[in-house]
C-alpha positions as CSV (number, residue, x, y, z in Angstrom):
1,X,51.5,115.0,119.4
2,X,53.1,111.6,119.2
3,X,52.4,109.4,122.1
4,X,55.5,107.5,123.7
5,X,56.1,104.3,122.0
6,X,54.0,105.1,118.9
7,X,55.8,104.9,115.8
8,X,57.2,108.6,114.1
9,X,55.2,108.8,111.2
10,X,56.2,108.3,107.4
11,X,55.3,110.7,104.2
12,X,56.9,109.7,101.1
13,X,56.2,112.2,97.9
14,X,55.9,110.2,94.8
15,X,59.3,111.5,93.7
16,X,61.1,110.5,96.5
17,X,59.1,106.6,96.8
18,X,60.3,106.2,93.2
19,X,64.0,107.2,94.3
20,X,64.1,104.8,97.1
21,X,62.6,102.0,95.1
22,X,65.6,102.2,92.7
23,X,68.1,102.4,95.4
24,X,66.5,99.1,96.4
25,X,66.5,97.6,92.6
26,X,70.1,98.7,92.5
27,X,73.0,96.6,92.3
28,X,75.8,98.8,92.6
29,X,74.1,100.0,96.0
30,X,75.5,99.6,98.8
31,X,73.9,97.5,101.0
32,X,73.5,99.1,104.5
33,X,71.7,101.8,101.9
34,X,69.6,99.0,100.3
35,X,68.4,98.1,103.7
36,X,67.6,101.9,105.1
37,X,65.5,102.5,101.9
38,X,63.6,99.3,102.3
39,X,62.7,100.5,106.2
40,X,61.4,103.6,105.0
41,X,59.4,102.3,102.6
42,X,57.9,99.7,104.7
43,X,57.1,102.2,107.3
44,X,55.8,104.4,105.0
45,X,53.3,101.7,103.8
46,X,52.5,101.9,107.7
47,X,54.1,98.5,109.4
48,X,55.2,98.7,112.2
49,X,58.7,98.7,113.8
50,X,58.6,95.2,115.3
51,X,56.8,93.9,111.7
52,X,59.7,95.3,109.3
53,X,62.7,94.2,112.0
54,X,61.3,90.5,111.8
55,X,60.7,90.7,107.7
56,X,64.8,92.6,107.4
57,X,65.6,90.4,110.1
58,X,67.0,93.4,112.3
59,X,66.5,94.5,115.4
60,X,63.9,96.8,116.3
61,X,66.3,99.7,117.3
62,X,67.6,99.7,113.7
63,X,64.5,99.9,112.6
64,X,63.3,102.9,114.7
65,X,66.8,104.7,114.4
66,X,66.6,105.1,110.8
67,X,62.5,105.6,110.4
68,X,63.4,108.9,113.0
69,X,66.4,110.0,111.0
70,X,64.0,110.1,107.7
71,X,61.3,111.6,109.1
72,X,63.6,114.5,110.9
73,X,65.8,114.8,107.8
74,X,64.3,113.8,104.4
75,X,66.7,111.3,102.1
76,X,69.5,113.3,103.8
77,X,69.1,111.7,107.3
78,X,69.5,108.4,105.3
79,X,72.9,109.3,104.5
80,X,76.3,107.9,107.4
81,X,77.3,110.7,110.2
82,X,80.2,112.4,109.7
83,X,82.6,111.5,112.3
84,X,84.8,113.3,113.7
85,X,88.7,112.8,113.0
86,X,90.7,111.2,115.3
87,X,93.0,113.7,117.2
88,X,96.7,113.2,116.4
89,X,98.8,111.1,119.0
90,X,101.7,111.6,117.6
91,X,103.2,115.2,117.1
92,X,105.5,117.1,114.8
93,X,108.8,116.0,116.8
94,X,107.6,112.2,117.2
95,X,107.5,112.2,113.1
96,X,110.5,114.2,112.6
97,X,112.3,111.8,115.0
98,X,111.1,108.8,112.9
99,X,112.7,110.6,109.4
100,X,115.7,110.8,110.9
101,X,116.0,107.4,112.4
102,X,115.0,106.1,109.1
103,X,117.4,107.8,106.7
104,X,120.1,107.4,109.0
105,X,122.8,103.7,109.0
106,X,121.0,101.9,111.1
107,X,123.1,100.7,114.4
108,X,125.9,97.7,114.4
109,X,125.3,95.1,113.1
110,X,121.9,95.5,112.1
111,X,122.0,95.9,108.2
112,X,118.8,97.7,107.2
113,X,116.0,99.4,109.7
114,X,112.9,97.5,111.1
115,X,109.5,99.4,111.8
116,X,110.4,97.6,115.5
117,X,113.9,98.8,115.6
118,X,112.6,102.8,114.4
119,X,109.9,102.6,117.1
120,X,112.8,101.8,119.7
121,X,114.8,104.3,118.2
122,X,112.8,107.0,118.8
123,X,111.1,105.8,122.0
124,X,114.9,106.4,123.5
125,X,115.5,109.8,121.3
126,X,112.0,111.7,122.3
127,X,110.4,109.3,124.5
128,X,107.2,109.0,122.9
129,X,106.4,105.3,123.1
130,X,104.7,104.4,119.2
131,X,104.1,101.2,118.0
132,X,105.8,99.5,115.0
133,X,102.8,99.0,113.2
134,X,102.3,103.4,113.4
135,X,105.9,104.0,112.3
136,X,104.8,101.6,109.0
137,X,102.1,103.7,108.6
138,X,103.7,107.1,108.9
139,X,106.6,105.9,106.5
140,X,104.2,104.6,104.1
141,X,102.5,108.0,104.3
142,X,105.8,109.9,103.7
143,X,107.1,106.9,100.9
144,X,110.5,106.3,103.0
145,X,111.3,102.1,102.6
146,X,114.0,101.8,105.1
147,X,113.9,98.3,104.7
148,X,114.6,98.4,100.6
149,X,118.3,98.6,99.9
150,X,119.5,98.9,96.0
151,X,123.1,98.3,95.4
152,X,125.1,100.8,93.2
153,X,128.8,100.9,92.4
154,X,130.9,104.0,92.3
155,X,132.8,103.8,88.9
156,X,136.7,104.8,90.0
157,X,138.1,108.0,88.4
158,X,140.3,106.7,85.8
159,X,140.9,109.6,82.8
160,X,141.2,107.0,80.3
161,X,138.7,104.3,80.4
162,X,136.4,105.4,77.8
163,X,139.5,105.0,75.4
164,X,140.6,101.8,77.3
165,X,136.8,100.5,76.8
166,X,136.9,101.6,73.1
167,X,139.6,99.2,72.7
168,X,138.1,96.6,74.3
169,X,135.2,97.0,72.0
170,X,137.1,97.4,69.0
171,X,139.2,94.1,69.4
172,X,135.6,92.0,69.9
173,X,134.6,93.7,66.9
174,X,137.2,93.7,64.6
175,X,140.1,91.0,66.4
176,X,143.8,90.6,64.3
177,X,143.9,87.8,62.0
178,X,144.2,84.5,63.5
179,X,143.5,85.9,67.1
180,X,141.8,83.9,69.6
181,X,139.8,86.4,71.2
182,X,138.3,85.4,74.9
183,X,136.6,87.1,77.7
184,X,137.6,85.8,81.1
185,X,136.3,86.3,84.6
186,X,136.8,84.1,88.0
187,X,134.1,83.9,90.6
188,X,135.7,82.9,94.1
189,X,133.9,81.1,97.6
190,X,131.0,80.2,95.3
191,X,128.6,78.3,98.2
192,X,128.2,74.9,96.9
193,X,124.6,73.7,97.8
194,X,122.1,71.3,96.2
195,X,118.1,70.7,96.9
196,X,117.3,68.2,99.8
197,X,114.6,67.0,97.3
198,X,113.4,67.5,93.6
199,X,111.4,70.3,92.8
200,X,108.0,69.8,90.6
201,X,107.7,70.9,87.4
202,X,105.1,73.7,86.2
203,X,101.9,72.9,85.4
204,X,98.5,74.5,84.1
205,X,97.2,77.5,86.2
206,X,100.4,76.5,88.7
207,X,104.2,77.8,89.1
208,X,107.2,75.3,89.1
209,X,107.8,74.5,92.8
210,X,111.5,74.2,94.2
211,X,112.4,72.8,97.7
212,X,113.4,75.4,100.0
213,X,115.7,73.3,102.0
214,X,119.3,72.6,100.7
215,X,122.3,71.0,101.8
216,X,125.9,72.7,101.9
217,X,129.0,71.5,100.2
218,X,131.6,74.0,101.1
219,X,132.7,76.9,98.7
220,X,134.1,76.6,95.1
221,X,135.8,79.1,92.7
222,X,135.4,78.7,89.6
223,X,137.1,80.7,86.2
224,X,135.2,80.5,82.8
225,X,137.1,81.8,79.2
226,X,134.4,82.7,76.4
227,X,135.3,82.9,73.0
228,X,133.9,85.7,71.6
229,X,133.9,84.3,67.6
230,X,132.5,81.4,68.6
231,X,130.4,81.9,71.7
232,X,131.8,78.6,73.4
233,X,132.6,78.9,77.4
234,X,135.4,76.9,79.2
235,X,135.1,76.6,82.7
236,X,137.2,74.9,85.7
237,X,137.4,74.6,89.1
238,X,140.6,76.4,90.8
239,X,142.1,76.3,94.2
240,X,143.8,79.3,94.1
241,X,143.2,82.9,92.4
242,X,146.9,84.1,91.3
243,X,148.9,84.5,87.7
244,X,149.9,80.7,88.1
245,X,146.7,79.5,88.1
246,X,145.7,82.2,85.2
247,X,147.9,80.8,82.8
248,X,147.8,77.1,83.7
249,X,143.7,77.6,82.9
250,X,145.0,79.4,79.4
251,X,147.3,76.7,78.6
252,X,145.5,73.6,79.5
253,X,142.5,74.8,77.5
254,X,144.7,75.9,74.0
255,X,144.4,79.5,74.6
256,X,148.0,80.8,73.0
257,X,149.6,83.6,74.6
258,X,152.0,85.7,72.9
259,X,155.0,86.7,75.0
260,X,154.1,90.9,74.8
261,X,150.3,89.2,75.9
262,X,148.7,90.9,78.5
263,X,145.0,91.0,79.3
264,X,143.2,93.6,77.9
265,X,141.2,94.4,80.6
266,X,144.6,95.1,83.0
C-alpha cells in the first residue's frame, strides 16, 4: 500500500519504453504528447515528482497528474479526455428563424443583411436573444452569404432577337462595300474623381499602391463610336443624351449617315 505523498509507482515493458522514446525523438509529435512521454519515462527511471517538474520546468501537479493516469491506464491514460459536447443554446425554431431572416429582402433602406441586423431580427421574431458573431457561425454552417449579392439581368421577351442579333453579327462580319461600320454606346452621370495623391508603382515581392482618398469633380457623360474595321474609338463629352446630340457626335466625327439610316441596335 502506497503511503500519502509517495510517488505512484512506474513499470515500463521494454516495448512500451521504446514507444515512448520515439514519441519523444519525434517531430511531427505534438508537443503536450512530447512532454507526457518524457514524465513517464523520467519517473520510470525513479525521479521524483518535484525533480522531473524542475528539469520540464512544470509544475509539480502536472507532473503527478500524468505519472497517475499512466500508471492507472497504460499509454491509453496518456491520451486527452474526451469532453463532453456543449449542449445546444440555440434550438430548432431560433435557427429556422435565422433562415428566414436571411433569405428574405432585408428591411428599408438597408441593402443587404448584417449578422447584427439577423440577430435583431430574430431577437424581435422569437425572442431568443443570440449574438451576431453565433448567427455567422450558424450561416457559415448552413453556407447562406446574406451579405454577397450577384447582379443578374433578366433578358426581355422579344421573339426576334436572336434574328435581330444575327444581323448585328452579320453586318460586323461581312459590312456593304464602302460602309463605315461603328459600334456606339453612351455612359451618363459618370462621377468624375481623381487621387488626392500619386499612387506607387509595383515593386519586387510588393503590389502597386493607389491612394484611397479622392477628390470629386461632379458627373460627366460621355459617348464613344468604335470602328469596327479599324478598331479606332471616338469619344466626347455630352451635355445632354437625345437624337440631337446623337447625330451632332456622328457628324462632327465624319461618320456618314444615309437618310433610310437607322441604328442597328434600335
Amino acid at each position: 500500500m502506497r503511503e500519502a505523498g509517495q510517488a505512484v509507482a512506474v513499470e515500463l515493458q521494454e516495448s512500451v519504453r521504446q514507444a515512448l522514446v520515439r514519441l519523444v525523438a519525434s517531430v511531427k509529435a505534438q508537443v503536450r504528447q512530447v512532454l507526457r512521454a518524457k514524465i513517464v519515462l523520467a519517473a520510470a527511471d525513479g525521479e521524483a515528482n518535484g525533480a522531473i517538474a524542475r528539469e520540464l520546468e512544470v509544475s509539480v501537479n502536472t507532473v503527478r497528474k500524468w505519472r497517475g493516469r499512466f500508471a492507472a491506464a497504460g499509454v491509453e491514460g496518456l491520451k486527452d479526455a474526451k469532453r463532453a459536447a456543449r449542449p445546444r443554446r440555440y434550438g430548432p425554431q431560433a435557427r429556422m428563424a435565422i433562415v428566414a431572416v436571411a433569405t428574405s429582402s432585408p428591411p428599408h433602406p438597408e441593402s443587404t443583411w448584417s449578422h447584427r441586423t439577423i440577430a435583431e431580427q430574430v431577437a424581435g421574431t422569437v425572442f431568443a436573444a443570440i449574438s451576431a458573431s453565433q448567427v455567422g457561425r450558424i450561416l457559415a454552417d448552413l453556407d447562406l452569404k446574406p451579405h454577397r449579392v450577384r447582379g443578374w439581368l433578366t433578358r426581355r421577351d422579344t421573339p426576334d432577337f436572336w434574328e435581330r442579333a444575327a444581323d448585328i453579327c452579320n453586318l460586323y462580319r461581312e459590312p456593304p462595300k464602302g460602309a463605315v461600320v461603328v459600334s456606339i454606346d453612351e455612359k451618363t452621370a459618370i462621377a468624375a474623381r481623381s487621387r488626392r495623391h500619386p499612387g506607387k508603382p509595383t515593386a519586387p515581392g510588393k503590389s502597386a499602391l493607389e491612394e484611397f482618398e479622392y477628390r470629386r469633380h461632379g458627373t460627366a457623360s460621355l459617348v464613344a463610336a468604335l470602328d469596327v474595321n479599324t478598331g479606332e474609338v471616338l469619344t466626347e463629352t455630352i451635355a445632354r443624351n437625345n437624337a440631337v446630340t446623337f447625330t451632332g457626335f456622328l457628324d462632327r466625327h465624319g461618320i456618314p449617315r444615309h437618310k433610310s439610316w437607322r441604328p442597328a441596335s434600335s
